[in-house]
TORMI-77713 format. One line per 4 residues: their letters; for each residue x, y, z of C-alpha. Coordinates in steps of 0.5 Angstrom, whole numbers. Layout:
N
a) X/Y/Z ~ ...;
This chain:
77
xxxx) 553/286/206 ~ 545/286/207 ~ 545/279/206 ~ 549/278/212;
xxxx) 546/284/215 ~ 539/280/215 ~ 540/273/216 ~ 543/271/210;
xxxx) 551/268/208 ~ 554/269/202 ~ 552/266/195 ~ 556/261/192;
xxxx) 558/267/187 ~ 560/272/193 ~ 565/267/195 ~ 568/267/189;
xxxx) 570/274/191 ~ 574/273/198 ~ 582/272/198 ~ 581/265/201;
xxxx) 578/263/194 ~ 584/267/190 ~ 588/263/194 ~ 585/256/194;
xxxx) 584/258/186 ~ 592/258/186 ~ 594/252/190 ~ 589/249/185;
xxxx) 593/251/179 ~ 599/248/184 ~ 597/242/185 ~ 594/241/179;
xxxx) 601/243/175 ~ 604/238/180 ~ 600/233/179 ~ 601/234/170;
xxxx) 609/235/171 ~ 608/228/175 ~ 605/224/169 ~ 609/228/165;
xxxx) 616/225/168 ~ 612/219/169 ~ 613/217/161 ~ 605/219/160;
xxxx) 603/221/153 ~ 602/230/154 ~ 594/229/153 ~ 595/226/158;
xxxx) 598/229/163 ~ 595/235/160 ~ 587/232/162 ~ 590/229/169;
xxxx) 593/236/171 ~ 586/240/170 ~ 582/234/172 ~ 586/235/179;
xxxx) 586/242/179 ~ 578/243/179 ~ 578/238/184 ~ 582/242/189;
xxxx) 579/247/187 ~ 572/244/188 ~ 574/242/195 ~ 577/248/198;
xxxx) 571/252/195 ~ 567/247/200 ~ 572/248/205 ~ 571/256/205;
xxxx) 563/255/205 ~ 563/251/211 ~ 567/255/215 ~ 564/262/213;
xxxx) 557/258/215 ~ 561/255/222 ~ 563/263/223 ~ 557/266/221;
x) 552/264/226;
């Protein structure tokens, strides 16, 4: 909060800590899930479909972090 008092935004630890990323951190776990049961039906071996699935999962994660940072910059001034 002083941060954002004096001028600063959030650092990348304090976005961690909002809904928005809670629920960006769910829909990855979705979205990779999806994407391991898809590899799995597919016939792929279950390293595999583990390794793709979390592979996946960061990767929406990452992005709806990125996401979350740009619009707290857009909103914050």
């Amino acid at each position: 909060m002083i941060a954002a008092a004096v001028g600063g935004g959030a650092s990348r630890w304090q976005l961690l800590l909002t809904t928005a990323a809670r629920v960006g951190a769910v829909n990855a776990l979705l979205i990779g899930l999806g994407a391991a049961l898809l590899t799995g039906v597919s016939d792929g071996s279950p390293t595999l479909a583990i390794a793709l699935g979390v592979a996946v999962a960061l990767l929406a994660f990452a992005a709806q972090l990125a996401f979350i940072k740009r619009a707290s910059i857009r909103l914050s001034g």
